[in-house]
C-alpha positions as CSV (number, residue, x, y, z in Angstrom):
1,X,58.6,72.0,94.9
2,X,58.3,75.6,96.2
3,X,62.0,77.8,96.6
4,X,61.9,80.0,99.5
5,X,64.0,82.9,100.2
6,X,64.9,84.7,103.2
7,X,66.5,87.7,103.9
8,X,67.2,88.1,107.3
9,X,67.3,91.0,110.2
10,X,67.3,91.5,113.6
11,X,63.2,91.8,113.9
12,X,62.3,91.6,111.3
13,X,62.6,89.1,108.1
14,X,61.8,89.2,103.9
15,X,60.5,86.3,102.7
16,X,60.2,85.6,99.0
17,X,58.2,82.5,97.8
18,X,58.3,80.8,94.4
19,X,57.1,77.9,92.5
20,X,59.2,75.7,90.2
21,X,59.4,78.1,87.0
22,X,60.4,81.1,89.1
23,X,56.7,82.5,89.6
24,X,56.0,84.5,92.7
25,X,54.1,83.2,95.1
26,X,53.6,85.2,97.7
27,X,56.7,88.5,99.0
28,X,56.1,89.5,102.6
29,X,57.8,91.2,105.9
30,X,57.8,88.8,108.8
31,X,58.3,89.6,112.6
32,X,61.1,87.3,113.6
33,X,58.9,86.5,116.9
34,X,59.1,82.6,117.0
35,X,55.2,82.2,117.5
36,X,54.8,84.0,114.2
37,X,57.4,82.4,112.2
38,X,55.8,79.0,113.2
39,X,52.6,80.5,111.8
40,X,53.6,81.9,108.5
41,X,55.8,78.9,108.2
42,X,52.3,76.4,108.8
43,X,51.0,78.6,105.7
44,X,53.7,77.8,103.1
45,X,52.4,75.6,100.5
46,X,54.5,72.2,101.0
47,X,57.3,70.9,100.0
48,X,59.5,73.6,100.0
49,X,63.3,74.2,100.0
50,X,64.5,77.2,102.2
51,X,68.1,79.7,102.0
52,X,68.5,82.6,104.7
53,X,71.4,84.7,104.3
54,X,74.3,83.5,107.0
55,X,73.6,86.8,109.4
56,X,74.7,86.5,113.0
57,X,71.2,85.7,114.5
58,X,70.6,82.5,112.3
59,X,70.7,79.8,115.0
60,X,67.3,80.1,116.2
61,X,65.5,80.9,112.2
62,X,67.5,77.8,111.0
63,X,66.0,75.6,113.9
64,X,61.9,76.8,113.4
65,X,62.7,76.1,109.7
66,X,63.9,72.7,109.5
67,X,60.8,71.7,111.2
68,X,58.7,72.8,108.1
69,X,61.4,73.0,105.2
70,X,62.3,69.7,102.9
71,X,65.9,71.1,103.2
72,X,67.1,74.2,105.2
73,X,70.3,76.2,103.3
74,X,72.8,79.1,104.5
75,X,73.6,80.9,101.9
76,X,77.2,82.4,101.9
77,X,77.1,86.1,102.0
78,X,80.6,87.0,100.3
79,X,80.1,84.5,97.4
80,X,76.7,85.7,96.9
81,X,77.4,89.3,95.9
82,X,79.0,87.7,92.2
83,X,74.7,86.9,91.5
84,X,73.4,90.6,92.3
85,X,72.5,93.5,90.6
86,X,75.2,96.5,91.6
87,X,72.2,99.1,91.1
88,X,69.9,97.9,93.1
89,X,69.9,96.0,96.8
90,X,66.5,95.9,98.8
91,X,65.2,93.1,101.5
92,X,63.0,92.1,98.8
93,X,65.3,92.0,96.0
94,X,67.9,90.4,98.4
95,X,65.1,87.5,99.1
96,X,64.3,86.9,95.8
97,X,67.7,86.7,94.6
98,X,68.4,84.2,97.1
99,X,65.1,82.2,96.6
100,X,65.9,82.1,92.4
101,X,69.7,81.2,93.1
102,X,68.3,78.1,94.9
103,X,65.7,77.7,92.5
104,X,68.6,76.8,89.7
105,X,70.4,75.1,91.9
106,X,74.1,77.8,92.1
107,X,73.2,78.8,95.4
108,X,76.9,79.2,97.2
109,X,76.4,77.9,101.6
110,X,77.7,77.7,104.1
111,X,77.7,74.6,106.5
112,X,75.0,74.2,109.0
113,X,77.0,73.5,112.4
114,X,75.1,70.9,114.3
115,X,73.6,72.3,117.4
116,X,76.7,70.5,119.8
117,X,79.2,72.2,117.8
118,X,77.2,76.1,118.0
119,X,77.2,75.0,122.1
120,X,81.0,74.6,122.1
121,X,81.9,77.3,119.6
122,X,79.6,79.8,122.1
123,X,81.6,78.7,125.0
124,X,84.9,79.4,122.9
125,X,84.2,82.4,122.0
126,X,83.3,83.7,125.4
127,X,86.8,82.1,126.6
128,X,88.1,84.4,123.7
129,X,86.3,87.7,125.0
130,X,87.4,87.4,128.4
131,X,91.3,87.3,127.6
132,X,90.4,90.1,125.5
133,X,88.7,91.4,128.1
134,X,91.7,90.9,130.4
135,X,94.8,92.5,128.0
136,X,92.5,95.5,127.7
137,X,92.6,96.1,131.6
138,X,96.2,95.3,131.7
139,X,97.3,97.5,128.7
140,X,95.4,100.2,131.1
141,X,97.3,99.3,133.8
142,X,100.3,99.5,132.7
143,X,99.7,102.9,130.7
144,X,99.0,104.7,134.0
145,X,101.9,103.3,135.6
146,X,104.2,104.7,132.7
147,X,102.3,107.9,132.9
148,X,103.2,107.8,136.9
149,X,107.2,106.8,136.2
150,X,106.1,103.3,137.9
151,X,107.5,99.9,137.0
152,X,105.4,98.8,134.2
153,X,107.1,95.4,133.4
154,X,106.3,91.9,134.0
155,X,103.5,89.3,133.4
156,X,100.4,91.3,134.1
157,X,98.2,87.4,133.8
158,X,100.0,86.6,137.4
159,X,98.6,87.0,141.1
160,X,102.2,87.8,141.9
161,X,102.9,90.6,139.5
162,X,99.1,92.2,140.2
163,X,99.8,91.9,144.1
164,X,103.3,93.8,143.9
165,X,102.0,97.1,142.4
166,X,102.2,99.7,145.1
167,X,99.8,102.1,144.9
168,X,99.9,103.8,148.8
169,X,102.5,106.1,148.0
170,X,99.9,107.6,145.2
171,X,97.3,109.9,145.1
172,X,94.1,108.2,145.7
173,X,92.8,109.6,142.3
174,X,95.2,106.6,141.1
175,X,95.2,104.2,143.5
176,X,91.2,104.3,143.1
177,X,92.0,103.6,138.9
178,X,94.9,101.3,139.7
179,X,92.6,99.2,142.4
180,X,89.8,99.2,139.9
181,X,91.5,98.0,136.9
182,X,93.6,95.3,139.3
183,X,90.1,94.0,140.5
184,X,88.7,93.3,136.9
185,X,92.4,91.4,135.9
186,X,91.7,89.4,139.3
187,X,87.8,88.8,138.2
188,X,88.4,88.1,135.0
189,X,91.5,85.7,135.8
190,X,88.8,83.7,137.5
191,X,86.2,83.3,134.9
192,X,89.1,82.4,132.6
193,X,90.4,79.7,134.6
194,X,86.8,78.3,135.7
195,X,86.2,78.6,131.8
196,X,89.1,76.6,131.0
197,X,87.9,73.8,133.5
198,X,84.3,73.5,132.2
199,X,86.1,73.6,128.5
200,X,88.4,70.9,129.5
201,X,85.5,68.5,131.3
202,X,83.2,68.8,127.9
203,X,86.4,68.5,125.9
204,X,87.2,65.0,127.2
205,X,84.2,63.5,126.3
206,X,84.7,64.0,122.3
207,X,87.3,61.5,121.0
208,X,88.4,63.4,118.2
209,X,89.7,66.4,120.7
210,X,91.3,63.4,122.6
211,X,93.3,62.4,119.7
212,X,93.9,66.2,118.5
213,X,95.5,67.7,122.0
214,X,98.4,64.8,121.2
215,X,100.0,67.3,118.7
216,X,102.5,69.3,120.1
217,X,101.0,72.9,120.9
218,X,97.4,71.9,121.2
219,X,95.5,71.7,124.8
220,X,91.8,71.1,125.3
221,X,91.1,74.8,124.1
222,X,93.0,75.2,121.0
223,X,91.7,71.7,119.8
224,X,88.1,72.3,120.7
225,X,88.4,75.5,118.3
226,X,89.6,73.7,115.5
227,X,87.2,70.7,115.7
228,X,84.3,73.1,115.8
229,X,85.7,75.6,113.0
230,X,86.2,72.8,110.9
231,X,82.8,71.5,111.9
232,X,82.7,68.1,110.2
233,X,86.1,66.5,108.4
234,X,84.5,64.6,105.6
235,X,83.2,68.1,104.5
236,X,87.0,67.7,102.5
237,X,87.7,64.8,100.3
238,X,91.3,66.8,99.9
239,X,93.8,68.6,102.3
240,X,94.1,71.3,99.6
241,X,90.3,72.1,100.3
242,X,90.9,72.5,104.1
243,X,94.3,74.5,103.8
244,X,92.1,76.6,101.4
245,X,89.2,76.8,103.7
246,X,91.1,77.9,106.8
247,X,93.2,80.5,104.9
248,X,96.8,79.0,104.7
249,X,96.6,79.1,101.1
250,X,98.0,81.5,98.7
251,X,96.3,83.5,96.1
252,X,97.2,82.5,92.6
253,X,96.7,84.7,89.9
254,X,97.4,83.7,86.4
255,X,95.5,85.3,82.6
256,X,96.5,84.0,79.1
257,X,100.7,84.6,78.4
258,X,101.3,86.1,81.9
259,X,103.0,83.3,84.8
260,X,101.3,82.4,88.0
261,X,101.5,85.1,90.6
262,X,100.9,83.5,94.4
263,X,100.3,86.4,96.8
264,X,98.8,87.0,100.2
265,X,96.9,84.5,101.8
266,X,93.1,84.7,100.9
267,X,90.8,87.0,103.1
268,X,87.8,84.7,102.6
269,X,88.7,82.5,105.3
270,X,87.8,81.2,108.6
271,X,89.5,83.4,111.2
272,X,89.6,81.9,114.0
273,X,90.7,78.6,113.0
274,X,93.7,80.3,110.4
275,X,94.1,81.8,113.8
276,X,94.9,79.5,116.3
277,X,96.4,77.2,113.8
278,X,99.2,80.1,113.2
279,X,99.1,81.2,116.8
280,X,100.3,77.8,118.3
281,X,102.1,77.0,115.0
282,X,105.5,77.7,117.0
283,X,105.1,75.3,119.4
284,X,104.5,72.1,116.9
285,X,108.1,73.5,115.2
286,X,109.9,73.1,118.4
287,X,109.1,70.0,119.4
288,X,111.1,68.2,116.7
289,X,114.8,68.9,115.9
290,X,113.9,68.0,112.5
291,X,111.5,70.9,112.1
292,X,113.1,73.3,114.0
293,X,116.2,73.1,111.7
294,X,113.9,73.3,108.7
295,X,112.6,76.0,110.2
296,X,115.3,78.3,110.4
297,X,116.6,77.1,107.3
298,X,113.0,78.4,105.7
299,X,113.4,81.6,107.4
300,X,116.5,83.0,106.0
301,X,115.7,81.8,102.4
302,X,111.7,83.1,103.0
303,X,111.8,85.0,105.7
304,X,109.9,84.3,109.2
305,X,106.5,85.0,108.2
306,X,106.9,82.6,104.8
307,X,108.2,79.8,107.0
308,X,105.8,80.2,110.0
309,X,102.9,80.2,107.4
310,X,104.8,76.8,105.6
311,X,104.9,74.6,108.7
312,X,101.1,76.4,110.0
313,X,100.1,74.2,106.6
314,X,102.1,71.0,107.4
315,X,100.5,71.3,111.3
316,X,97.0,71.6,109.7
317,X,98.0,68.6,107.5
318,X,98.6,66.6,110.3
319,X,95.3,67.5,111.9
320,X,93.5,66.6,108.9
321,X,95.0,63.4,108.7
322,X,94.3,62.7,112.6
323,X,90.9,63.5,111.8
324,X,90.6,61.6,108.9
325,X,91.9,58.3,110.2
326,X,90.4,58.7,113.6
327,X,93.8,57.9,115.2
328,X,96.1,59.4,117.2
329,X,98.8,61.5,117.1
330,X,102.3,59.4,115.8
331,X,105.5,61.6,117.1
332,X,108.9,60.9,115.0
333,X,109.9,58.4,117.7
334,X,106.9,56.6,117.6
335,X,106.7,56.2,113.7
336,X,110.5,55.2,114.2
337,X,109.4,52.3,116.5
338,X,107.1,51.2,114.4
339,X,108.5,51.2,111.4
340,X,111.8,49.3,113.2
341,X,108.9,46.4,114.4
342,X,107.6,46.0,110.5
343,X,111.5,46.0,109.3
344,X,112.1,43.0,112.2
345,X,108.8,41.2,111.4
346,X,109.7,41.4,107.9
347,X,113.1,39.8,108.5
348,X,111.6,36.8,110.5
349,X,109.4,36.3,107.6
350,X,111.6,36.1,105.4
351,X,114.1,33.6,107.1
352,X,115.2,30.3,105.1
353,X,113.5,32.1,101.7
């Protein structure tokens, strides 16, 4: 078996080759061109076992490569900086490190989303950028009208609230900057909306999404992202893994004498699905009385952030579970009903015992 290395760039890519014992094989620059790569990767002594460095561009090297590679890797970037040399960092040393990291078998990766998921997380994302997109325009909007004395307030996502800024009584220096930022909000507004739809339509068609927008606070969107951060469930054998994956989880620090010392949450995380799971964390708290008093029983002892970042994890625990199990959603009235139909079956059982 051959260990193959691969530090990859924009055009251009390192690859480092070697055999069982750690011997070089052969160290060479590679156009990323896909007629190329098929041809350098025709020339690599077989089998072999590849790693590339999880750059942004790895979609279409990972693809080539599984056609030619006994096993295709991603290595993770942050955990492999503990394995190099502070001194030194080249694309050859790079490739090598990664090839001889595989080679003994402590290579750190990353998951390899299937090429469904990379589809919907792409569409995701460009939902994401476009309400970015859309608060920047806004933000401008209303920073000229403050500038101008204007009214500034009010929902600036609304056809009724762009339509009622005057701008005839200005000069047409600003009405021109007014009108153009009021057209992008309007275009943008569209794609959202026609993004939201197509979203929605390929959204239906996954069961596990079906089960997940049950949970109070989650639509189509919101569960999309998290089924396609969270890529594949059974990635997790525990819940602590996932909390600790999407960065709910506290650091803990702790040497010899000294007492644990739990502190922020940790950095190395995935964003956007710590993210959303925070960002619609509010609504799954207000849907039950339960939780809402819990809530605000956890924010004066804690304080808000401590207590949103609490029921974030028992949200995300419920997820996992739904996931898990394959099931739906069970509300607190719908465990009550069944539970009451166990307790009555029970009690015919038992009758004349």
């Amino acid at each position: 078996m051959n260990y193959v290395g691969v530090d990859l760039h924009k055009e251009q890519s390192w690859f480092y080759v070697m055999d069982k014992t750690g011997k070089k094989i052969s160290s060479k620059s590679i156009s990323n061109k896909p007629e190329i790569l098929h041809e350098y990767f025709s020339t690599i002594s077989k089998p072999f076992t590849l790693a590339v460095e999880s750059t942004y561009n790895w979609y279409f090297f990972v693809d080539i490569a599984e056609q030619y590679a006994e096993e295709v890797f991603l290595a993770n970037s942050y955990e492999l900086k503990a394995f190099a040399k502070r001194h030194k960092k080249t694309d050859k040393i790079d490739a090598r490190l990664i090839a001889d990291v595989l080679r003994k078998g402590f290579l750190p990766t990353v998951t390899i989303a299937d090429k469904n998921t990379r589809k919907m997380k792409e569409i995701l994302h460009y939902r994401m950028k476009l309400v970015q997109d859309r608060s920047r325009n806004i933000y401008r909007v209303k920073n000229l009208l403050d500038k101008l004395g204007e009214d500034s307030t009010g929902d600036f996502t609304t056809y009724k609230r762009i339509r009622a800024v005057k701008t005839d009584h200005l000069s047409v220096f600003y009405q021109k900057a007014l009108l153009g930022y009021i057209e992008q909000i309007e275009f943008i507004n569209q794609k959202i909306y026609q993004t939201k739809m197509f979203i929605k339509e390929q959204a239906e068609k996954d069961a596990d999404i079906k089960n997940l927008i049950l949970v109070p606070g989650l639509d189509y969107f919101s569960a999309a992202l998290i089924k396609s951060e969270i890529i594949d469930i059974e990635r997790f054998p525990t819940f602590n893994r996932l909390c600790a994956y999407a960065g709910l989880a506290p650091r803990v620090s702790q040497s010899g004498s000294k007492a644990a010392r739990h502190g922020s949450l940790n950095i190395n995380r995935r964003k956007y699905l710590q993210w959303i799971i925070i960002e619609v964390s509010m609504h799954f708290i207000k849907a039950s009385k339960e939780r809402s008093e819990s809530y605000q029983f956890l924010k004066k002892r804690k304080g808000a952030n401590t207590a949103k970042i609490t029921f974030s994890r028992k949200m995300l625990k419920v997820i996992y579970h739904i996931l898990k199990e394959k099931r739906p959603y069970y509300s607190e009235t719908t465990r009550v009903k069944n539970l009451t139909k166990i307790q009555s079956v029970a009690t015919t059982a038992l009758c004349g015992v």
